[in-house]
PALO-28282 format. One record per residue (C-alpha): residue number from 1; x, y, z. Coordinates in nm, 4 decimals, padded with zeros to 6 digits. Layout:
BEGIN
<fifi><n>NUM</n><px>X</px><py>Y</py><pz>Z</pz></fifi>
...
! end
This chain:
BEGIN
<fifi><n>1</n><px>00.0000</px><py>00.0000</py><pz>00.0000</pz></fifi>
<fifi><n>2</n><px>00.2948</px><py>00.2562</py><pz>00.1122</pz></fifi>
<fifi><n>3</n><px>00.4279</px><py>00.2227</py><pz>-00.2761</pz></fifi>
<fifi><n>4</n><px>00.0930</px><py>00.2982</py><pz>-00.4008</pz></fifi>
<fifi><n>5</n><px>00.1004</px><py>00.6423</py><pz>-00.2009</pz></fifi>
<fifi><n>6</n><px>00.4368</px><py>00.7192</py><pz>-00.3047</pz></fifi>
<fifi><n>7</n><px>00.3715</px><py>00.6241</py><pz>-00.6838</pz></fifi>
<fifi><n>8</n><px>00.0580</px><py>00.8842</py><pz>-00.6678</pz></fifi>
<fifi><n>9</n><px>00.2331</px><py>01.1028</py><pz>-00.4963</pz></fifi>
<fifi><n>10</n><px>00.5024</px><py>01.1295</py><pz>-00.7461</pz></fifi>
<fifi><n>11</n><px>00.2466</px><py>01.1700</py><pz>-01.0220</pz></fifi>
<fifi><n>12</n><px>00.1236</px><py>01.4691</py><pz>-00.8452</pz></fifi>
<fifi><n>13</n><px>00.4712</px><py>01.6348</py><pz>-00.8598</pz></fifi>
<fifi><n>14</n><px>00.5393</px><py>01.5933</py><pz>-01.1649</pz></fifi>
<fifi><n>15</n><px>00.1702</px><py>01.7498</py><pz>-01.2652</pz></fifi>
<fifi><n>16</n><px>00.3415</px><py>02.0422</py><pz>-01.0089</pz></fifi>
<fifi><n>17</n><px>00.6306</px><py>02.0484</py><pz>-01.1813</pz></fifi>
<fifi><n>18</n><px>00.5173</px><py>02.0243</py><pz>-01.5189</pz></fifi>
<fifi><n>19</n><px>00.2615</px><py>02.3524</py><pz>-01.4213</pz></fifi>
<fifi><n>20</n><px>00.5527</px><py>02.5405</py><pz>-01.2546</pz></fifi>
<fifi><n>21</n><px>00.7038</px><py>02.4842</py><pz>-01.5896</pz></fifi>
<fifi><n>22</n><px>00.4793</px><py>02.6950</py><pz>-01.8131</pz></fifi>
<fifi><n>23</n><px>00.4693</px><py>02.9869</py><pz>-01.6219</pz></fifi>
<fifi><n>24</n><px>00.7372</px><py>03.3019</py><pz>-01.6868</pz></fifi>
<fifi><n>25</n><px>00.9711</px><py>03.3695</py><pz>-01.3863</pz></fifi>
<fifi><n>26</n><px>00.7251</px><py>03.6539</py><pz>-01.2573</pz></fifi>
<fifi><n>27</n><px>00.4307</px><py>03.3748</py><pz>-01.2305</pz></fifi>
<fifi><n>28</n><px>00.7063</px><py>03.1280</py><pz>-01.0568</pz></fifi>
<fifi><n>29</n><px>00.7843</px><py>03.4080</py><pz>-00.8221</pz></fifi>
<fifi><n>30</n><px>00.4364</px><py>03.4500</py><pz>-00.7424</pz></fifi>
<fifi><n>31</n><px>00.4000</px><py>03.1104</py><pz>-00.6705</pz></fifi>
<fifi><n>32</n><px>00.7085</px><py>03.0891</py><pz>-00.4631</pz></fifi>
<fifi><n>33</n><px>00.5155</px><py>03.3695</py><pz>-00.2474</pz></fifi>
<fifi><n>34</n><px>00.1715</px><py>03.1742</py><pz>-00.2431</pz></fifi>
<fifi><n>35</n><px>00.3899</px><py>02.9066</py><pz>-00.0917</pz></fifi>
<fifi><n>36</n><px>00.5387</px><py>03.1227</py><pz>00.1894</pz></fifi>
<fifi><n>37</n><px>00.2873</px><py>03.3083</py><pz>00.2684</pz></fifi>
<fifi><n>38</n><px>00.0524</px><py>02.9795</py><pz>00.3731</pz></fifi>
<fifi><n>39</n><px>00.3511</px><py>02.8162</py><pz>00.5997</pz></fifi>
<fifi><n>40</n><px>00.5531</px><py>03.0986</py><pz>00.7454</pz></fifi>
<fifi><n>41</n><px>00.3109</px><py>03.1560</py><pz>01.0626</pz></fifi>
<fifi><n>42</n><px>00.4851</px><py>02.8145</py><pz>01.1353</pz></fifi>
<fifi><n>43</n><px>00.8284</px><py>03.0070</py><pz>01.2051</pz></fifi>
<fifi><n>44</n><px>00.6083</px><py>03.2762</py><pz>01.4592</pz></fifi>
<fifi><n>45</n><px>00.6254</px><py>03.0647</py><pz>01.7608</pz></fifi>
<fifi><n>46</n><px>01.0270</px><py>02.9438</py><pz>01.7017</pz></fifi>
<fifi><n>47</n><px>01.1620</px><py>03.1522</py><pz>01.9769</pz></fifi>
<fifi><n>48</n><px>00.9090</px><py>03.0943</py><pz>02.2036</pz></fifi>
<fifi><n>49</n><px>00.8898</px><py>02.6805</py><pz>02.1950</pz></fifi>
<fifi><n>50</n><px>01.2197</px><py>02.6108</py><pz>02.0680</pz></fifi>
<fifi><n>51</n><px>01.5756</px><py>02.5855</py><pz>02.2580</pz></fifi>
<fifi><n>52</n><px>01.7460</px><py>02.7378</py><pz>01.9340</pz></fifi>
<fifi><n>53</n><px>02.1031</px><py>02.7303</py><pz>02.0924</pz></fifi>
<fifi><n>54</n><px>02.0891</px><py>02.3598</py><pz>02.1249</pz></fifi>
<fifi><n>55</n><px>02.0201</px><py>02.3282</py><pz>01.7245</pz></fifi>
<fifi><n>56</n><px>02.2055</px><py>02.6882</py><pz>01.5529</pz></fifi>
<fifi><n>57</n><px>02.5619</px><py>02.8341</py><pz>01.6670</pz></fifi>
<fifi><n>58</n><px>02.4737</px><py>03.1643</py><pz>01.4848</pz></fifi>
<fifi><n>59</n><px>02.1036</px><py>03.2333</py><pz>01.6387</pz></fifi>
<fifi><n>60</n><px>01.9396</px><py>03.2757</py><pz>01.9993</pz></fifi>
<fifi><n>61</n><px>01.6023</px><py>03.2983</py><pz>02.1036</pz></fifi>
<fifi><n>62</n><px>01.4684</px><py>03.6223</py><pz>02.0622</pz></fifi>
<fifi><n>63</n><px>01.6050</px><py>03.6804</py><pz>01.7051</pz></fifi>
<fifi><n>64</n><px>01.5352</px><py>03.4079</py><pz>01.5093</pz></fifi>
<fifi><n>65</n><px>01.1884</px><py>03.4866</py><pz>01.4150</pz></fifi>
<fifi><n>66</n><px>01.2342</px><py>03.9032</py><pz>01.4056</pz></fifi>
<fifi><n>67</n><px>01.5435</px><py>03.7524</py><pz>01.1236</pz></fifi>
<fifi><n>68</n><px>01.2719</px><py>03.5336</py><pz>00.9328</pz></fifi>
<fifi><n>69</n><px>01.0193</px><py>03.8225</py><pz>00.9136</pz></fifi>
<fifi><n>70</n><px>01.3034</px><py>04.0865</py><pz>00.8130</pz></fifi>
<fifi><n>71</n><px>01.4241</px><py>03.8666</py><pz>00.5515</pz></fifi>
<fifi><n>72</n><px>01.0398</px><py>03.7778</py><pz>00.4140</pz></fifi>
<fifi><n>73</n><px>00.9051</px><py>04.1163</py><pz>00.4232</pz></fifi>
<fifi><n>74</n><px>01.2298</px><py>04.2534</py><pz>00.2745</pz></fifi>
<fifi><n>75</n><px>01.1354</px><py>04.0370</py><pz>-00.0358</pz></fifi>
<fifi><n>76</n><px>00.7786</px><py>04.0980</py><pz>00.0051</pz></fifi>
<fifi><n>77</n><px>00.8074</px><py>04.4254</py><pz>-00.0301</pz></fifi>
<fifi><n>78</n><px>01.0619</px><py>04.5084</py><pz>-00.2510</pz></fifi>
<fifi><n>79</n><px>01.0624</px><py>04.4152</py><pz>-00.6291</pz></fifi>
<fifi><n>80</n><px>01.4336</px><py>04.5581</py><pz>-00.7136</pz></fifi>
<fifi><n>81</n><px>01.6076</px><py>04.3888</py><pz>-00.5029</pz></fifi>
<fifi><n>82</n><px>01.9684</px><py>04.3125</py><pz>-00.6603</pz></fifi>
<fifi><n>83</n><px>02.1948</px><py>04.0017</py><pz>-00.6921</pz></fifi>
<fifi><n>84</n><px>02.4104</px><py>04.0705</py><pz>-00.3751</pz></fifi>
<fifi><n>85</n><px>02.1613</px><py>04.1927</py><pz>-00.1733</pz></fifi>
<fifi><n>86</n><px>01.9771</px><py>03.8343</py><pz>-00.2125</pz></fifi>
<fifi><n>87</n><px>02.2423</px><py>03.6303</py><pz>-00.1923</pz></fifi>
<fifi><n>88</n><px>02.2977</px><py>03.8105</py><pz>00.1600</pz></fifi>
<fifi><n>89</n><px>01.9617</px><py>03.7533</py><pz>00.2634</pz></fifi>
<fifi><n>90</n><px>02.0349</px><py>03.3453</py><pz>00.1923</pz></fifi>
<fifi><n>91</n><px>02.3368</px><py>03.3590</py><pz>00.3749</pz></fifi>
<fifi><n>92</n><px>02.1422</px><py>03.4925</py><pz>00.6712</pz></fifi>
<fifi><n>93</n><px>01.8402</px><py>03.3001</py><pz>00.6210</pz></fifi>
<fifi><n>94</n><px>02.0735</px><py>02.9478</py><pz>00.6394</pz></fifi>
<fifi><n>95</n><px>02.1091</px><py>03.0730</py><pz>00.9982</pz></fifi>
<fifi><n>96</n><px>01.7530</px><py>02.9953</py><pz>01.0492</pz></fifi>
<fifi><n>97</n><px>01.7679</px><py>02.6297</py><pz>00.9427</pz></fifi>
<fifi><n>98</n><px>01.7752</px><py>02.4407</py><pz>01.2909</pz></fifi>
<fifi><n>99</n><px>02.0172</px><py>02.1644</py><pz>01.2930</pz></fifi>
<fifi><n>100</n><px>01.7582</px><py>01.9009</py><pz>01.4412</pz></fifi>
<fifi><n>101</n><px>01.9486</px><py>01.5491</py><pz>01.3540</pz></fifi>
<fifi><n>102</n><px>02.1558</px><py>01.5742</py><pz>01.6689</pz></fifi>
<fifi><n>103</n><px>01.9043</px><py>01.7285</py><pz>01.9108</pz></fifi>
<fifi><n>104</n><px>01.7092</px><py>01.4256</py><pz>02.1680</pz></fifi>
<fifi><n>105</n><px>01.4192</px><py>01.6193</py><pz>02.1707</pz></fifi>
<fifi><n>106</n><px>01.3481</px><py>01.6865</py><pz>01.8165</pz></fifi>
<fifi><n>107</n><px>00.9834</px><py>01.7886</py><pz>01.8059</pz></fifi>
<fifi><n>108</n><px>00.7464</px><py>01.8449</py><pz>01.5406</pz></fifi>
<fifi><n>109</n><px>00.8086</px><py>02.1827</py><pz>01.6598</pz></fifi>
<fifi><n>110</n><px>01.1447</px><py>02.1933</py><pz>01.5689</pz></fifi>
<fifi><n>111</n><px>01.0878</px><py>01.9760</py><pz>01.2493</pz></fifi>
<fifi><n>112</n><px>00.8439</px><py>02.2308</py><pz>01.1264</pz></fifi>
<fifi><n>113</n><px>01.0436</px><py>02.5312</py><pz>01.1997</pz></fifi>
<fifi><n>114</n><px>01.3139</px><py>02.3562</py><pz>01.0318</pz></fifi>
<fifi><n>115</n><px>01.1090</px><py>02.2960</py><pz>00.7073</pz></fifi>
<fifi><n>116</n><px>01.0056</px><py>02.6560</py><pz>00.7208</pz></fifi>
<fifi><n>117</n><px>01.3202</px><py>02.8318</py><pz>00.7068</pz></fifi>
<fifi><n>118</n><px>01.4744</px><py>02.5431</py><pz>00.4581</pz></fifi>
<fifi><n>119</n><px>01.1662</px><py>02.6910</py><pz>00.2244</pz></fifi>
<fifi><n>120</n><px>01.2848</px><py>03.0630</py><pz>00.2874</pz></fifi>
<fifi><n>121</n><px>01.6166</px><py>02.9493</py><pz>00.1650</pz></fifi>
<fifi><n>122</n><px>01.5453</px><py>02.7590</py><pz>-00.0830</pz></fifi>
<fifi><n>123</n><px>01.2745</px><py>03.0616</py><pz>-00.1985</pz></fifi>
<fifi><n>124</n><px>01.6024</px><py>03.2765</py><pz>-00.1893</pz></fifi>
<fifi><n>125</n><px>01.7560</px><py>03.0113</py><pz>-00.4243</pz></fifi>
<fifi><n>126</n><px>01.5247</px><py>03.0296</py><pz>-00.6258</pz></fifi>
<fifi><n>127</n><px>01.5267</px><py>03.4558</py><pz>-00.6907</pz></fifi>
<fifi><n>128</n><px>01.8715</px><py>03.4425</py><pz>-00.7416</pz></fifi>
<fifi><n>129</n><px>01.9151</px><py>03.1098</py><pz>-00.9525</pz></fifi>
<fifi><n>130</n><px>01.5884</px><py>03.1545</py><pz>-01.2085</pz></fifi>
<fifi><n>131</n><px>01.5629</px><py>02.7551</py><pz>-01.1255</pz></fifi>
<fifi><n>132</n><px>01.2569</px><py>02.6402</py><pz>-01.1639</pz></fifi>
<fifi><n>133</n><px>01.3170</px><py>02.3163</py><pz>-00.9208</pz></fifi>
<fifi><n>134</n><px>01.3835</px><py>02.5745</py><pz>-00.6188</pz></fifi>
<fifi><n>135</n><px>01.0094</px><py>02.6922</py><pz>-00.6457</pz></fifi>
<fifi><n>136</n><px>00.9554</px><py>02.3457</py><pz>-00.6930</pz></fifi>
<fifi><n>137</n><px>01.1253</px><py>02.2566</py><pz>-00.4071</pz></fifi>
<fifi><n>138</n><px>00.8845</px><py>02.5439</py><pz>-00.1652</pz></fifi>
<fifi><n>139</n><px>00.5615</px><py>02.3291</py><pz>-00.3008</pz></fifi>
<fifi><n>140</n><px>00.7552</px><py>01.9850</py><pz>-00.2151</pz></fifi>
<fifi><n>141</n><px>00.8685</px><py>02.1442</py><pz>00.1362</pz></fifi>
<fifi><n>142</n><px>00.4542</px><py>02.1867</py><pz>00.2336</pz></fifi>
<fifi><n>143</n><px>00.4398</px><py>01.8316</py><pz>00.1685</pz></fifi>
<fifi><n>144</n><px>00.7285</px><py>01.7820</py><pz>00.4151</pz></fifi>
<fifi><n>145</n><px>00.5192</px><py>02.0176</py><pz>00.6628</pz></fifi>
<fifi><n>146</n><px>00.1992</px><py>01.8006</py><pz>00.5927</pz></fifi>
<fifi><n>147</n><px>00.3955</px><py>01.4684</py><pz>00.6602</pz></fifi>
<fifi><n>148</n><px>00.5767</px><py>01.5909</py><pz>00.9609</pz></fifi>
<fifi><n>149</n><px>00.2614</px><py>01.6963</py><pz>01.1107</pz></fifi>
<fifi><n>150</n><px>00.0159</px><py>01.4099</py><pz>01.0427</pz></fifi>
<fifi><n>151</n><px>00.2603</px><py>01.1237</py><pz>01.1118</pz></fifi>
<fifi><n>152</n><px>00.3545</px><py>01.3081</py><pz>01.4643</pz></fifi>
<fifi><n>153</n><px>-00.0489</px><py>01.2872</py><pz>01.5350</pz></fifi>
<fifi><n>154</n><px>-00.0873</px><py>00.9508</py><pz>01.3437</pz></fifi>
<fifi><n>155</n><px>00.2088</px><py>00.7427</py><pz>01.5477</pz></fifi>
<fifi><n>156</n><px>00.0024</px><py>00.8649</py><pz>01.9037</pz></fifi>
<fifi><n>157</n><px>-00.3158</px><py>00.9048</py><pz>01.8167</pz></fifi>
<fifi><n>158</n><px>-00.4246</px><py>00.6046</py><pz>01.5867</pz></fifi>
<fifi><n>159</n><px>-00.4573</px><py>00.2565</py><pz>01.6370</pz></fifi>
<fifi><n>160</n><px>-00.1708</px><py>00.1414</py><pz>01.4627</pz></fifi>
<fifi><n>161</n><px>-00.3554</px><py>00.0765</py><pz>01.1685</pz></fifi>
<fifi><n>162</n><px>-00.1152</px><py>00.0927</py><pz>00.8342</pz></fifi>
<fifi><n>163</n><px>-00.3367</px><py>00.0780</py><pz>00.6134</pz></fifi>
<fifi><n>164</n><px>-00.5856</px><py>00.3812</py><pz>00.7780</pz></fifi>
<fifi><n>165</n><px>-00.2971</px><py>00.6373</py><pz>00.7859</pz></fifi>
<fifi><n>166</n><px>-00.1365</px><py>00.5817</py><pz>00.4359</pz></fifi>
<fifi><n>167</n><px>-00.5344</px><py>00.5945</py><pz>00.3528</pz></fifi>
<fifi><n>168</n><px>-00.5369</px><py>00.9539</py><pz>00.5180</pz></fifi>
<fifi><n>169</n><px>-00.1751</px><py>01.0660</py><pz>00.4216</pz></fifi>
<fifi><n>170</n><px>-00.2978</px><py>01.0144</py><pz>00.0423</pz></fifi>
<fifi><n>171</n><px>-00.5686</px><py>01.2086</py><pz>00.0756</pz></fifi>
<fifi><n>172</n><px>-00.4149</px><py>01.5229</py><pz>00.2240</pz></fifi>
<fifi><n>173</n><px>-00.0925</px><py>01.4766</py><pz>00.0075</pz></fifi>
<fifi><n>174</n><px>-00.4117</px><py>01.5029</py><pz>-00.2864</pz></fifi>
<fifi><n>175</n><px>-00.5825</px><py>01.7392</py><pz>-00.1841</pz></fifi>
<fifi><n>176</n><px>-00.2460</px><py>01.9955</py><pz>-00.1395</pz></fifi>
<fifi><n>177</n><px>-00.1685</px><py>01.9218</py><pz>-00.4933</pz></fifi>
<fifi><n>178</n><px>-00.4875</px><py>02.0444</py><pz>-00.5850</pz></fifi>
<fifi><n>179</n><px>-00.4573</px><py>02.3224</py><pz>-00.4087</pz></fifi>
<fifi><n>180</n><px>-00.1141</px><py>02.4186</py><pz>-00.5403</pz></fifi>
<fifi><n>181</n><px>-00.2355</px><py>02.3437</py><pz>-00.9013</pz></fifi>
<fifi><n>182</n><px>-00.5511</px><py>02.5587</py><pz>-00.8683</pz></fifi>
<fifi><n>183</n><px>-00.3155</px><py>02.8085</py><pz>-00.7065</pz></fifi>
<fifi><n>184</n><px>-00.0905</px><py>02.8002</py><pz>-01.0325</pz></fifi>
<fifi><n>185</n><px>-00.4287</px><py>02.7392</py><pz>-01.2878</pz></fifi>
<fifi><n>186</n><px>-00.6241</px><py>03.0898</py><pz>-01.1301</pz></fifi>
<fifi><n>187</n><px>-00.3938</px><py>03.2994</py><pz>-00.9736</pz></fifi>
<fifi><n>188</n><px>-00.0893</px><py>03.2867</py><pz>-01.2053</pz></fifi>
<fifi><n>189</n><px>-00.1145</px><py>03.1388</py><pz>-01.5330</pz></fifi>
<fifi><n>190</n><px>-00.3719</px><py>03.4752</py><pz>-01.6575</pz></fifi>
<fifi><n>191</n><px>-00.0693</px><py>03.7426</py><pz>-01.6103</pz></fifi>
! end
């Protein structure tokens, strides 16, 4: 059954992919944004919930989340933004990628914050490459946030029951692609 999921769930990114494709870098960009915008309230709570010195040697509590927000409402809100002054922004945006594989306590808190500011990154990768597999890589990253969130609640909350959960998982992991291909089909395809 678990191949089954991942066999649809490859079909769906390449339908992503293919979508992400036909659009101009503008459309992309916009896209890239659509993706932000519905994950980085994750990042809000990161100073608050997470022992950041334990997972970053270049962040503290306190700042990590007043960086995020400078760096995503610098790009927000400014459309000329040149070369250097992105790639400075993705140096100081790979500060914000927690370092959970060595931490005991790796929560889904942590997890998700992680997946959050590896999307700003990669979303800075993106604006500076012109690649289309780093706004690729934003929509693939809410899947991440989807998995890490379900199979945290699936592994205390349900019975055990393999065949229920990949049941469920499918279903969400379809019903985000159809999100992010309406997303692509209404809101940036008519430019």
């Amino acid at each position: 059954m678990w191949n089954l999921v991942m066999i649809e769930k490859k079909a769906n990114e390449n339908l992503v992919k293919d979508a992400l494709n036909s659009l101009s870098f503008k459309q992309q960009k916009n896209f890239g944004f659509f993706c932000m915008d519905r994950i980085q309230k994750l990042y809000e709570d990161v100073d608050s919930r997470i022992k950041i010195q334990d997972m970053s040697e270049d962040l503290e509590n306190g700042k990590a989340f007043v960086l995020f927000r400078f760096i995503y409402d610098r790009l927000k809100k400014e459309d000329a933004i040149t070369l250097k002054d992105l790639e400075n922004l993705r140096r100081k945006s790979n500060s914000l990628i927690l370092d959970t594989d060595n931490v005991f306590d790796s929560t889904t808190e942590n997890i998700l914050a992680k997946i959050v500011s590896e999307c700003l990154y990669t979303f800075l990768s993106f604006l500076i490459n012109h690649k289309v597999d780093d706004v690729f890589d934003c929509a693939r990253l809410i899947i991440d946030i989807i998995n890490a969130q379900i199979s945290d609640y699936f592994f205390t909350n349900i019975d055990e029951d393999d065949e229920k959960c990949e049941s469920f998982l499918r279903s969400l992991f379809e019903i985000e692609y159809r999100i992010q291909l309406s997303a692509i089909k209404f809101n940036y395809r008519g430019e």
